[in-house]
PyMOL Python script that loads the backbone (N, CA, C, O; Angstrom):
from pymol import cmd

cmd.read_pdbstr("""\
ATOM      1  N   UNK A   1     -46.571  94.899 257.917  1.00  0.00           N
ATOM      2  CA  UNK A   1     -47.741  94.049 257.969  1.00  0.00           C
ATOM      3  C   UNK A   1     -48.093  93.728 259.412  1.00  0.00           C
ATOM      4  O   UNK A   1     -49.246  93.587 259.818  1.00  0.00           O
ATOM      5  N   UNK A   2     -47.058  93.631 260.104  1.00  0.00           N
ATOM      6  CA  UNK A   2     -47.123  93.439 261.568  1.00  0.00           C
ATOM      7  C   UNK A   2     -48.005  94.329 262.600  1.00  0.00           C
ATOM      8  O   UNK A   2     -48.779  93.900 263.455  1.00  0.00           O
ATOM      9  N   UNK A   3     -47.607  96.024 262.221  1.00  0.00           N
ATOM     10  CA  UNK A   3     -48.220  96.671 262.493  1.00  0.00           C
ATOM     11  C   UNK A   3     -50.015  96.673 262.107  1.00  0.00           C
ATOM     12  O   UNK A   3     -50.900  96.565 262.956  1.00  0.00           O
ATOM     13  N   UNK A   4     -50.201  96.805 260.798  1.00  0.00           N
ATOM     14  CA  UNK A   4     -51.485  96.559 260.023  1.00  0.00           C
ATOM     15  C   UNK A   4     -52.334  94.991 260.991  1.00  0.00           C
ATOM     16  O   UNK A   4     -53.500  95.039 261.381  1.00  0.00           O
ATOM     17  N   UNK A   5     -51.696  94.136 261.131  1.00  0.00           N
ATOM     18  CA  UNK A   5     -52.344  93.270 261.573  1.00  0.00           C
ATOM     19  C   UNK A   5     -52.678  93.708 262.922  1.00  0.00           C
ATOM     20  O   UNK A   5     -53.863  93.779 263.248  1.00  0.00           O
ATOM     21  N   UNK A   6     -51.473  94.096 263.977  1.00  0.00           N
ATOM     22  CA  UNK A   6     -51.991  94.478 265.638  1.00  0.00           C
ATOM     23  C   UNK A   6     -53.069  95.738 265.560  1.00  0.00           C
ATOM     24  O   UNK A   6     -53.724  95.952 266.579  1.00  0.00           O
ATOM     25  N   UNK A   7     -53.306  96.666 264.285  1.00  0.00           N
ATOM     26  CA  UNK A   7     -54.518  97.484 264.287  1.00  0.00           C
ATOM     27  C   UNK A   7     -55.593  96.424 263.726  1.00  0.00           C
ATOM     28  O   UNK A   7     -56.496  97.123 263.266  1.00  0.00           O
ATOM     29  N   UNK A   8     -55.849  95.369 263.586  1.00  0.00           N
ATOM     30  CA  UNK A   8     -57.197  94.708 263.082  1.00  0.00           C
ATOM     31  C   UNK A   8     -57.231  93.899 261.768  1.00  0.00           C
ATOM     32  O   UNK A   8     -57.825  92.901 261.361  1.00  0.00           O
ATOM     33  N   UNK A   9     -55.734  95.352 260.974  1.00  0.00           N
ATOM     34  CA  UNK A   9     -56.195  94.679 259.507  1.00  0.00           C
ATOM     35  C   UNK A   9     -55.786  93.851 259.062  1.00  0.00           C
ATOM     36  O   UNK A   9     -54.558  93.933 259.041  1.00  0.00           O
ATOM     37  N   UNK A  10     -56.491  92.206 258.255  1.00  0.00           N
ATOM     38  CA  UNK A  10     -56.016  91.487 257.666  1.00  0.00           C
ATOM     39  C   UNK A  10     -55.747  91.642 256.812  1.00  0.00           C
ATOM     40  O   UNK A  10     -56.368  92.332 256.003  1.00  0.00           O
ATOM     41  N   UNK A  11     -54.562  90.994 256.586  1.00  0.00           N
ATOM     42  CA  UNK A  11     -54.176  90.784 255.070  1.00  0.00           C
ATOM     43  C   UNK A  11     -55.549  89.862 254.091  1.00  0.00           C
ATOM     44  O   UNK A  11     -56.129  88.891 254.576  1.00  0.00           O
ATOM     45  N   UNK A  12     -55.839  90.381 252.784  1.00  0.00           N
ATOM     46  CA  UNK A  12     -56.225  89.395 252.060  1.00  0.00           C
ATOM     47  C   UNK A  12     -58.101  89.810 252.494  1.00  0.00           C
ATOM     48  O   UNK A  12     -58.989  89.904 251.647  1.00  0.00           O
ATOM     49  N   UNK A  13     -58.234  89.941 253.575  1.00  0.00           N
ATOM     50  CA  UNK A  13     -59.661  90.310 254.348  1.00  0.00           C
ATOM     51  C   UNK A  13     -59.815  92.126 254.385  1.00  0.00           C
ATOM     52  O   UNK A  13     -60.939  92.581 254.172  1.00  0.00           O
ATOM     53  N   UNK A  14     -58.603  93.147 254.673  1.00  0.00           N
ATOM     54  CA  UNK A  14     -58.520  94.517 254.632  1.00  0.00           C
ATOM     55  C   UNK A  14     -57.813  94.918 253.583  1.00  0.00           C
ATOM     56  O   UNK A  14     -58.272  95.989 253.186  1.00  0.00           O
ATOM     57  N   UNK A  15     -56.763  94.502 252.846  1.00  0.00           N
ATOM     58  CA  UNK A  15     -56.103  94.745 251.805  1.00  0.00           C
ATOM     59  C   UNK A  15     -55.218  93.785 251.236  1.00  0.00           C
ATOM     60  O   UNK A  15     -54.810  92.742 251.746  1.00  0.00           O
ATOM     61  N   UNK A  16     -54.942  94.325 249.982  1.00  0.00           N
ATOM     62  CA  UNK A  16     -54.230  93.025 249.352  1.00  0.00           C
ATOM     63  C   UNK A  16     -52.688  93.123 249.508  1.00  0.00           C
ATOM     64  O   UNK A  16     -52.057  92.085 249.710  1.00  0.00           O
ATOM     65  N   UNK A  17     -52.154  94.123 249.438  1.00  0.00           N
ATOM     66  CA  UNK A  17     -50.664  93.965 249.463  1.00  0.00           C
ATOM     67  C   UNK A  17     -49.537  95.337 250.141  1.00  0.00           C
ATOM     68  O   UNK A  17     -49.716  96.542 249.964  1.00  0.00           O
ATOM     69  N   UNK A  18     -48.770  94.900 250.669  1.00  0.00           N
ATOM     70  CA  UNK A  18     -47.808  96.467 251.062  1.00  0.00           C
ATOM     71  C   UNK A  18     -46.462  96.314 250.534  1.00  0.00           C
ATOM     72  O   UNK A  18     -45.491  95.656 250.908  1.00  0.00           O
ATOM     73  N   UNK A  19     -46.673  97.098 249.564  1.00  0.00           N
ATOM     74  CA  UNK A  19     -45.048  97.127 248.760  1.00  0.00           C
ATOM     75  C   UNK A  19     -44.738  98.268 249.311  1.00  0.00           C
ATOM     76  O   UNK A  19     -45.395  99.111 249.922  1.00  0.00           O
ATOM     77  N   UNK A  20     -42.981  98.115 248.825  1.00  0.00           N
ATOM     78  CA  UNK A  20     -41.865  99.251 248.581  1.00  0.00           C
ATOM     79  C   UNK A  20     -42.178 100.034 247.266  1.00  0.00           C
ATOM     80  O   UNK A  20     -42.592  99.711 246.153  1.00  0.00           O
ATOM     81  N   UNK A  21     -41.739 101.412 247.978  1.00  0.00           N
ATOM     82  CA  UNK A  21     -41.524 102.544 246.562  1.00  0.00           C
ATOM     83  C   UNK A  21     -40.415 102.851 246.869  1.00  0.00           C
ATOM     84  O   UNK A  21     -40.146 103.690 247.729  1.00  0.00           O
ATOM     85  N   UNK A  22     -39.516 102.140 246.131  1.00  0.00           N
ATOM     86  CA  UNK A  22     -37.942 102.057 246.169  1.00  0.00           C
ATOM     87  C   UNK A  22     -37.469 103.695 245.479  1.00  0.00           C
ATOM     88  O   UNK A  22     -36.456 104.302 245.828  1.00  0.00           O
ATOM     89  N   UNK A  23     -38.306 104.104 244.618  1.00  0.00           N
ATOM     90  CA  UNK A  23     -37.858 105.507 243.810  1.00  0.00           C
ATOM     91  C   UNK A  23     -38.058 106.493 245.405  1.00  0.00           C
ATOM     92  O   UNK A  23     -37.032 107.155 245.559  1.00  0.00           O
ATOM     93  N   UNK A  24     -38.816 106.674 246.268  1.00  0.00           N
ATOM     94  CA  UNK A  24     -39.615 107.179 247.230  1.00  0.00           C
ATOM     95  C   UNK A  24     -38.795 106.746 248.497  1.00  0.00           C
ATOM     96  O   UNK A  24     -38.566 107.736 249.192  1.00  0.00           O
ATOM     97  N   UNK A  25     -38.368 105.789 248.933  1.00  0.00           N
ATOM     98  CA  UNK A  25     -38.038 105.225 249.883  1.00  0.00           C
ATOM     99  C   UNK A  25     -39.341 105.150 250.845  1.00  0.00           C
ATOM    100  O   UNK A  25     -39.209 105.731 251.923  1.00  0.00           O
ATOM    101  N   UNK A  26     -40.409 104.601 250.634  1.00  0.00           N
ATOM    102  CA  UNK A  26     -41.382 104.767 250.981  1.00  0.00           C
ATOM    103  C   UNK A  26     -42.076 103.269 250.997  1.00  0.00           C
ATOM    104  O   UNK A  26     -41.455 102.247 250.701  1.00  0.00           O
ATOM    105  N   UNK A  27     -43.705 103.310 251.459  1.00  0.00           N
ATOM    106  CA  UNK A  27     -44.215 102.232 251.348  1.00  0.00           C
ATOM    107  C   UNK A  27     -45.854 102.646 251.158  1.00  0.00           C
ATOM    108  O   UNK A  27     -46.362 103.675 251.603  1.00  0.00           O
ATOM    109  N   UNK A  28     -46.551 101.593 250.392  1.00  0.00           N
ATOM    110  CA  UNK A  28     -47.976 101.897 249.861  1.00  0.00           C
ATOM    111  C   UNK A  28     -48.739 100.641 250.439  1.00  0.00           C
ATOM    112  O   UNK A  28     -48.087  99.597 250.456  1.00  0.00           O
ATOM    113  N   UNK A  29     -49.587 100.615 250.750  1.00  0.00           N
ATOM    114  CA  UNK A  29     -50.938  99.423 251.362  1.00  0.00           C
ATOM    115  C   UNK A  29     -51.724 100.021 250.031  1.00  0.00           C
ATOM    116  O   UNK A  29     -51.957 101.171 249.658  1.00  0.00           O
ATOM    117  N   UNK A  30     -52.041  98.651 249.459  1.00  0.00           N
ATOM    118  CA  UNK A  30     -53.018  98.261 247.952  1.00  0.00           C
ATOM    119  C   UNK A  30     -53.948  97.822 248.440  1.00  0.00           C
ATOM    120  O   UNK A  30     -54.002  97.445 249.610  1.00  0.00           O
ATOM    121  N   UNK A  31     -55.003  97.783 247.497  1.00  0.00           N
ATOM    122  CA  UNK A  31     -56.248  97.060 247.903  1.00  0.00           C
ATOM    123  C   UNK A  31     -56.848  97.076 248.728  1.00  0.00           C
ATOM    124  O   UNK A  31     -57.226  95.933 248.986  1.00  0.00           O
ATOM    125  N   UNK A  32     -57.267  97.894 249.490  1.00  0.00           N
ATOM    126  CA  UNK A  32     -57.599  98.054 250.491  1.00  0.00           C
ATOM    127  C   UNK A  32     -59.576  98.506 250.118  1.00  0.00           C
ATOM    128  O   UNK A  32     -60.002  99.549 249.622  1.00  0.00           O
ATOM    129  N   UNK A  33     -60.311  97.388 250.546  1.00  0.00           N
ATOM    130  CA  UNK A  33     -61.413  97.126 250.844  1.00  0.00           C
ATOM    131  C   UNK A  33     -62.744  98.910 250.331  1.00  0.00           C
ATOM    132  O   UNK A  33     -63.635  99.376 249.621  1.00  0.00           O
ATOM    133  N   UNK A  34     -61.820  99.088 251.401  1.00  0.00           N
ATOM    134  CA  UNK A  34     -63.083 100.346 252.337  1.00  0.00           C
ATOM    135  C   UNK A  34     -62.611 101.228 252.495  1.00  0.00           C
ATOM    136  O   UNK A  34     -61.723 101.198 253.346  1.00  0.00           O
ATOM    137  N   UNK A  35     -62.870 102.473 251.839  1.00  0.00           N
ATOM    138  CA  UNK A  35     -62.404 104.218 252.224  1.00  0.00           C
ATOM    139  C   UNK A  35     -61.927 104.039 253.608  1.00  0.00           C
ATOM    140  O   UNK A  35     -60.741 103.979 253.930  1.00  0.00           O
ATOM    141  N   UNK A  36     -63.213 103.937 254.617  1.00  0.00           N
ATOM    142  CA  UNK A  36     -62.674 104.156 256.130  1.00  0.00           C
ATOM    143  C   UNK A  36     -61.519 103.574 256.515  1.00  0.00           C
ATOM    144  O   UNK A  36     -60.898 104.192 257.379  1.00  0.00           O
ATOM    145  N   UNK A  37     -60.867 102.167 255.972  1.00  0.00           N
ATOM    146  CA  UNK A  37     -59.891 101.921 256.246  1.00  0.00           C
ATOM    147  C   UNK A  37     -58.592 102.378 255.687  1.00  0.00           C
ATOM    148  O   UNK A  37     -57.518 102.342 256.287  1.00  0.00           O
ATOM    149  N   UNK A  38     -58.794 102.812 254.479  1.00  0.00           N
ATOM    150  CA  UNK A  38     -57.839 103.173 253.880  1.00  0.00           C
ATOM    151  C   UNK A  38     -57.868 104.663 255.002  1.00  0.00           C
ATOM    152  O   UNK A  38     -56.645 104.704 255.134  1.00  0.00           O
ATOM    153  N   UNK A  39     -58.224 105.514 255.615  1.00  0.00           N
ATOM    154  CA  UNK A  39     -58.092 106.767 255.775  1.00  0.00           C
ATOM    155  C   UNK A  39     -57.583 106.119 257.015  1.00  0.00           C
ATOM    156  O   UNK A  39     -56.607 106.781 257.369  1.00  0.00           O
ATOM    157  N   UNK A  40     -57.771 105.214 257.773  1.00  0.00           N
ATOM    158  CA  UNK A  40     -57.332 104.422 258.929  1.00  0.00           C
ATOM    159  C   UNK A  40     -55.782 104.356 258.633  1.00  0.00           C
ATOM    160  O   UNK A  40     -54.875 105.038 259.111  1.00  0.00           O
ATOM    161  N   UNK A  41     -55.744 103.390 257.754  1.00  0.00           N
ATOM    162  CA  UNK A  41     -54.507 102.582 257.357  1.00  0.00           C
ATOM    163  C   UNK A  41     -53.580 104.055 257.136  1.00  0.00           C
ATOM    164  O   UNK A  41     -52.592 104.233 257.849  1.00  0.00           O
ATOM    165  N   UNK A  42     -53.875 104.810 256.372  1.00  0.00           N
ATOM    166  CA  UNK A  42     -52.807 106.159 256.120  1.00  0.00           C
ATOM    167  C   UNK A  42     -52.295 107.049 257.683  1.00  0.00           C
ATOM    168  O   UNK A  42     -51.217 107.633 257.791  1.00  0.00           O
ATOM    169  N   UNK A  43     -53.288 106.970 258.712  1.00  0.00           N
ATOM    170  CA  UNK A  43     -53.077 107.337 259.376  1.00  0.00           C
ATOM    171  C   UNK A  43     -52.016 106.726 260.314  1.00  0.00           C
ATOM    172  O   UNK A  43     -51.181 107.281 261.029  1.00  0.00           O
ATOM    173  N   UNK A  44     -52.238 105.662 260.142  1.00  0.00           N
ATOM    174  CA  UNK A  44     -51.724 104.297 260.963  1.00  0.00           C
ATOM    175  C   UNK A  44     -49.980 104.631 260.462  1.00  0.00           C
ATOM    176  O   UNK A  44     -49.246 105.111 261.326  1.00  0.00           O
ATOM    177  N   UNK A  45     -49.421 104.359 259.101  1.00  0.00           N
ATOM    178  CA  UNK A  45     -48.505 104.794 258.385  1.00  0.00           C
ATOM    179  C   UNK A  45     -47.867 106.294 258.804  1.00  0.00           C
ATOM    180  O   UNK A  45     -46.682 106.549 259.018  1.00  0.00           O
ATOM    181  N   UNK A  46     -48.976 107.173 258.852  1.00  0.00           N
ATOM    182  CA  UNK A  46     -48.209 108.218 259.724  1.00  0.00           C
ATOM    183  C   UNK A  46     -47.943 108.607 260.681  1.00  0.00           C
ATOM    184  O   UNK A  46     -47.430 109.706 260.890  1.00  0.00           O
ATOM    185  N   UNK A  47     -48.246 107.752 261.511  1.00  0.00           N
ATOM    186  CA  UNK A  47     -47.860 107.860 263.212  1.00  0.00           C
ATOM    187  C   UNK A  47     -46.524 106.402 263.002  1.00  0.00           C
ATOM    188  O   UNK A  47     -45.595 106.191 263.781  1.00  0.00           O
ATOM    189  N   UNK A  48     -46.806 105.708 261.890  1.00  0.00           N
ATOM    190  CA  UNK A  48     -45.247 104.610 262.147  1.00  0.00           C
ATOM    191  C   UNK A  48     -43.928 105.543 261.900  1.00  0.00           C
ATOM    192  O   UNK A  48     -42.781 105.436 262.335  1.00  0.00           O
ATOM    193  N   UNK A  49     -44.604 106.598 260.940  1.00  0.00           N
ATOM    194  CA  UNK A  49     -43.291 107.506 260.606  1.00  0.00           C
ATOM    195  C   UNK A  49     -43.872 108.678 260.192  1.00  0.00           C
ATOM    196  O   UNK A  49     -44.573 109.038 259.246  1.00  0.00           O
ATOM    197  N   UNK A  50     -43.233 109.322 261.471  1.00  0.00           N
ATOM    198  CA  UNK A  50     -44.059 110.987 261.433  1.00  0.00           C
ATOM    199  C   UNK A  50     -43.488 112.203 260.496  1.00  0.00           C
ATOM    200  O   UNK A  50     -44.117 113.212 260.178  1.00  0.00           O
ATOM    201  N   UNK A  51     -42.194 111.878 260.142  1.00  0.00           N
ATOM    202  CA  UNK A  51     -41.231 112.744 259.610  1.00  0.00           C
ATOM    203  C   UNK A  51     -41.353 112.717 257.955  1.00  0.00           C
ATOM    204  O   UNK A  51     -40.839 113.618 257.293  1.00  0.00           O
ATOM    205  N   UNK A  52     -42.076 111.612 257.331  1.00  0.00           N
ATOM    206  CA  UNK A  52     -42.439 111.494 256.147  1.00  0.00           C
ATOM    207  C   UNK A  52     -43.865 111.846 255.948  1.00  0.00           C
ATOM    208  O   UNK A  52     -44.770 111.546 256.727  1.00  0.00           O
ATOM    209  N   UNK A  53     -44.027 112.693 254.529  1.00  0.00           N
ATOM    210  CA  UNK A  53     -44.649 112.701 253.373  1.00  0.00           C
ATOM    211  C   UNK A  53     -45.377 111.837 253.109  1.00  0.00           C
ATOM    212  O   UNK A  53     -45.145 110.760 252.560  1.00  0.00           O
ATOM    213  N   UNK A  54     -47.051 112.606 253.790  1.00  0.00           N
ATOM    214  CA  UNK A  54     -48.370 111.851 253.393  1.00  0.00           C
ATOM    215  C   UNK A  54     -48.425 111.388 252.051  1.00  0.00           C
ATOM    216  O   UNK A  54     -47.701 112.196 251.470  1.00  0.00           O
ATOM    217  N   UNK A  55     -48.739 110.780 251.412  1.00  0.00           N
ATOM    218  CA  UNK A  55     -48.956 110.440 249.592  1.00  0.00           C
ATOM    219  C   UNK A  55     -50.207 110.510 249.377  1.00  0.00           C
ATOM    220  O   UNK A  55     -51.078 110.997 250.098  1.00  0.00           O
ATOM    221  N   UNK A  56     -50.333 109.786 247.910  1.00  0.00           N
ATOM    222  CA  UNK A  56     -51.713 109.570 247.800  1.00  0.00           C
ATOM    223  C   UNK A  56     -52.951 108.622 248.431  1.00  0.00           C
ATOM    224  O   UNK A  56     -52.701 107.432 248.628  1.00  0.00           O
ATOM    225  N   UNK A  57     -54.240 109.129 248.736  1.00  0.00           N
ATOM    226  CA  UNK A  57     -55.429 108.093 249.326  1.00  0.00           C
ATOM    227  C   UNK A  57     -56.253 108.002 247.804  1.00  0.00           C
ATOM    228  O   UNK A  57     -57.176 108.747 247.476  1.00  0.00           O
ATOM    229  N   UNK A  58     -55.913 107.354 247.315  1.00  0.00           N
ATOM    230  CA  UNK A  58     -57.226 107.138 245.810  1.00  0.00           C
ATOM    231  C   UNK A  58     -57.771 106.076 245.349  1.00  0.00           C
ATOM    232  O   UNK A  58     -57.342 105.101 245.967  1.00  0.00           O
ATOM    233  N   UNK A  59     -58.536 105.789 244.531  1.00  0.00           N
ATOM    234  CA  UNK A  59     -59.175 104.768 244.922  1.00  0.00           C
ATOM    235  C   UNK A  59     -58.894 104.394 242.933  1.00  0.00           C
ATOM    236  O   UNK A  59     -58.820 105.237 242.038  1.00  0.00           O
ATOM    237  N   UNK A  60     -58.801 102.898 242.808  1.00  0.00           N
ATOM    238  CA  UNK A  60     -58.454 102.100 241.371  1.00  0.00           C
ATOM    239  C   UNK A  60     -59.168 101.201 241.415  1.00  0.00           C
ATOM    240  O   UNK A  60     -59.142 100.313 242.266  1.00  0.00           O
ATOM    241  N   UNK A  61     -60.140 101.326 240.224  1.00  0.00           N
ATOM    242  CA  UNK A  61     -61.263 100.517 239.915  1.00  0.00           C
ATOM    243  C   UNK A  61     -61.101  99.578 238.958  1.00  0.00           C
ATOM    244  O   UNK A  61     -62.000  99.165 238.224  1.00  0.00           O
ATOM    245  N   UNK A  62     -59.351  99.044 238.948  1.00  0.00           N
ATOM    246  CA  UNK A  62     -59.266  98.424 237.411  1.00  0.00           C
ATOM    247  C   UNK A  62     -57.788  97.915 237.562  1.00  0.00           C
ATOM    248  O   UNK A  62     -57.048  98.544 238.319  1.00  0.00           O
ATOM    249  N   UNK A  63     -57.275  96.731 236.839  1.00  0.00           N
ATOM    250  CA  UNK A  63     -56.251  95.907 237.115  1.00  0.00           C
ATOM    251  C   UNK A  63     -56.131  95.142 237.989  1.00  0.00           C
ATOM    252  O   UNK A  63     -57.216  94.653 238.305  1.00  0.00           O
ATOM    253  N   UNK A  64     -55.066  94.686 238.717  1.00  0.00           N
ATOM    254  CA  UNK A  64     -54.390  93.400 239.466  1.00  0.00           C
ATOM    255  C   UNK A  64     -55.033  93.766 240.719  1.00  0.00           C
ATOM    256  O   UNK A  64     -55.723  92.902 241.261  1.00  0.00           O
ATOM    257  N   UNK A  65     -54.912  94.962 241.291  1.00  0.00           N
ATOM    258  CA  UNK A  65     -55.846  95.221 242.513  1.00  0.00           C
ATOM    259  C   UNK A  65     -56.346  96.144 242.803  1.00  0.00           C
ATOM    260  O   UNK A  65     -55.767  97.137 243.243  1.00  0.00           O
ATOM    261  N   UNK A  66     -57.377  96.046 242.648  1.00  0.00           N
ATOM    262  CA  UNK A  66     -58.529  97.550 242.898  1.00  0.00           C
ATOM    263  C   UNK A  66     -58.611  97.733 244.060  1.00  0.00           C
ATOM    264  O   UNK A  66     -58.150  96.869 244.805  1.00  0.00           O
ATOM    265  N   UNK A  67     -59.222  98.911 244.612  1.00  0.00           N
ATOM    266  CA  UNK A  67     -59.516  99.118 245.652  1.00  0.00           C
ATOM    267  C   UNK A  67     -58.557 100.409 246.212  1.00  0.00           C
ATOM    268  O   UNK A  67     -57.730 100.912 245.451  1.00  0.00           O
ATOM    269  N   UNK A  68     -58.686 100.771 247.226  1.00  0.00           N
ATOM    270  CA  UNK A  68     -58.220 102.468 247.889  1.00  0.00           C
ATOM    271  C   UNK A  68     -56.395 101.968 247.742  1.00  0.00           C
ATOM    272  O   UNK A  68     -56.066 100.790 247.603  1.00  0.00           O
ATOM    273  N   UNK A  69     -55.714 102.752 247.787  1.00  0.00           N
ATOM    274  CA  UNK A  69     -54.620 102.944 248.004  1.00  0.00           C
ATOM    275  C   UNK A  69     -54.131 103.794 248.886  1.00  0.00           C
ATOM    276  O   UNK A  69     -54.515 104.944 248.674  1.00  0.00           O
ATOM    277  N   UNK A  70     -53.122 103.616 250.195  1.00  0.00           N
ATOM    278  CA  UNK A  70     -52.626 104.378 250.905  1.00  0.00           C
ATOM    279  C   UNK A  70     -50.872 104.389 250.678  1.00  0.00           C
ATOM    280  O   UNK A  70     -50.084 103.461 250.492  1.00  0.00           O
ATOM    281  N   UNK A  71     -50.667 105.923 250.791  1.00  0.00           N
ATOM    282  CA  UNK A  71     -48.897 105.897 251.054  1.00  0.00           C
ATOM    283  C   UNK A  71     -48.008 106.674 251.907  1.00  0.00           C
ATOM    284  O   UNK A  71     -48.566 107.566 252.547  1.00  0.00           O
ATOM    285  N   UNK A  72     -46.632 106.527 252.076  1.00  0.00           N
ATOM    286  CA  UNK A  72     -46.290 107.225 252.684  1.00  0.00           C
ATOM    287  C   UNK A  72     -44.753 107.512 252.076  1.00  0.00           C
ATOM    288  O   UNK A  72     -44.056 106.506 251.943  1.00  0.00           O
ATOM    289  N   UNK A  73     -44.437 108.209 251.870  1.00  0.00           N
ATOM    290  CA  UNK A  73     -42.730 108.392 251.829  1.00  0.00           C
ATOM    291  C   UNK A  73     -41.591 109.266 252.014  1.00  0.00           C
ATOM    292  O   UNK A  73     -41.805 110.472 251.891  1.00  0.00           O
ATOM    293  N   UNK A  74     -40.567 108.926 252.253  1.00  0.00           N
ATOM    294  CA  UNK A  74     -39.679 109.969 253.122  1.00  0.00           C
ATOM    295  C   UNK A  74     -38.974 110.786 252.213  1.00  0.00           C
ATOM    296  O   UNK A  74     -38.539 111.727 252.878  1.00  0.00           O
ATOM    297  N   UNK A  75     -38.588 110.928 250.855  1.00  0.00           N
ATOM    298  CA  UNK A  75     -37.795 111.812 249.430  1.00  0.00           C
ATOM    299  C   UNK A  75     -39.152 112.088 248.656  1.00  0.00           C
ATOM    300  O   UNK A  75     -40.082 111.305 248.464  1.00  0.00           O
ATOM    301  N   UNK A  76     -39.037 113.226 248.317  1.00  0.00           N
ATOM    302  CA  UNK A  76     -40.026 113.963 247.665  1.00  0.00           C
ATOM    303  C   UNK A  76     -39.652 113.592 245.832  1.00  0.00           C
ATOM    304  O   UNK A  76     -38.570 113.448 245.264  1.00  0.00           O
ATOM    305  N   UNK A  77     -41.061 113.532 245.316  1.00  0.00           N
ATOM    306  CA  UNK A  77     -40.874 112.722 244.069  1.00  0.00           C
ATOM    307  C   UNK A  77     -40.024 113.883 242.817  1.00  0.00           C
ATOM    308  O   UNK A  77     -40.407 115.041 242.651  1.00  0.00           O
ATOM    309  N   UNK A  78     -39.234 113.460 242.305  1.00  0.00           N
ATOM    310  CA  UNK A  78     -38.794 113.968 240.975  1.00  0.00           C
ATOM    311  C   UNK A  78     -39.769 114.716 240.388  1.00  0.00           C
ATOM    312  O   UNK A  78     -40.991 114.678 240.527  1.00  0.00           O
ATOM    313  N   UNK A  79     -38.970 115.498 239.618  1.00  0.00           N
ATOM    314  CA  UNK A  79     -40.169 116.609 238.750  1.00  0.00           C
ATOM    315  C   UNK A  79     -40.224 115.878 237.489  1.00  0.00           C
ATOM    316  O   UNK A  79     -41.112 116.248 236.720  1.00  0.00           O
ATOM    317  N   UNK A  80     -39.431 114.871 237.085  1.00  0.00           N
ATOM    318  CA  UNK A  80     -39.241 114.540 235.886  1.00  0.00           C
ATOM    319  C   UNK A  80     -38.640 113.003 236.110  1.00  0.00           C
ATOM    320  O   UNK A  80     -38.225 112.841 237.258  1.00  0.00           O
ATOM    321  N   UNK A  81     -38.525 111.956 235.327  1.00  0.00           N
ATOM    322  CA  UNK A  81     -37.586 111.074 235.791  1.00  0.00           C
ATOM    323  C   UNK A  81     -36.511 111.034 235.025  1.00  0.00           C
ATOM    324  O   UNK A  81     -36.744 111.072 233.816  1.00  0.00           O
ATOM    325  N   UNK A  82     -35.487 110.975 235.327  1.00  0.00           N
ATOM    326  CA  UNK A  82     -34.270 110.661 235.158  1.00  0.00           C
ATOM    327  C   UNK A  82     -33.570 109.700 235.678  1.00  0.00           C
ATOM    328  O   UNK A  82     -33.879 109.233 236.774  1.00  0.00           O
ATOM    329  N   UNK A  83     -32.293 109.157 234.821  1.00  0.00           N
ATOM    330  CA  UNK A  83     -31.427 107.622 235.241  1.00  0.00           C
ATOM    331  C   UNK A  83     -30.163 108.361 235.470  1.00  0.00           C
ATOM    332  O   UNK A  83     -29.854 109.136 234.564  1.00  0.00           O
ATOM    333  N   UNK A  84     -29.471 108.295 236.354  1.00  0.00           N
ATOM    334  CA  UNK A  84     -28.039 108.675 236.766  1.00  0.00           C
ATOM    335  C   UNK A  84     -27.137 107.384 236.998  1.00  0.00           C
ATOM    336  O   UNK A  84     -27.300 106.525 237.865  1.00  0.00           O
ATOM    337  N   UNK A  85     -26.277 107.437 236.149  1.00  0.00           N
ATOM    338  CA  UNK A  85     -25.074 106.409 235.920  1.00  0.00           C
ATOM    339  C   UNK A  85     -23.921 106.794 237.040  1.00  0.00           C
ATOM    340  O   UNK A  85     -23.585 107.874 237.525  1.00  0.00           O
ATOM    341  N   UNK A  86     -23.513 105.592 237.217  1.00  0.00           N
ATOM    342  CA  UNK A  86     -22.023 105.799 237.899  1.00  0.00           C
ATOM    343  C   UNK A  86     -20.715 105.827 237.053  1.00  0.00           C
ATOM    344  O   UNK A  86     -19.626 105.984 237.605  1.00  0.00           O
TER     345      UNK A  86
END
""", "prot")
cmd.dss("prot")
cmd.show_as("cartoon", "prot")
cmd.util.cbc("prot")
cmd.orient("prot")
């Protein structure tokens, strides 16, 4: 968020939230306003970490928070999901 804020973007004013993708080891910026920023914000994410896996830029017109989605993550997703026990 730290980063997102020293590029301009507010929280709450540019997007609504940046969670963990704990399956991914990764991270996603929600809600995000405005295409241009979202293509901003993804970029922004890939210069914080160059060695990871662009994700998806798409846009959700429906639920808790609409608006563009950006991601990024470093393990490439399962073909299938599966639970592995110890």
């Amino acid at each position: 968020m730290a980063a997102l804020n020293d590029a301009g973007y507010q929280w709450l004013s540019h997007f609504s939230s940046v969670d963990c993708l704990h399956d991914l080891y990764g991270v996603e910026v929600c809600g995000i306003h405005e295409e241009e920023d979202a293509v901003s914000i993804r970029q922004l994410l890939q210069e914080m970490f160059p060695d990871w896996i662009s994700g998806c830029l798409c846009h959700k017109d429906y639920g808790r928070e609409p608006g563009w989605k950006a991601s990024i993550y470093r393990d490439r997703p399962r073909e299938r999901e599966s639970w592995e026990t110890a």
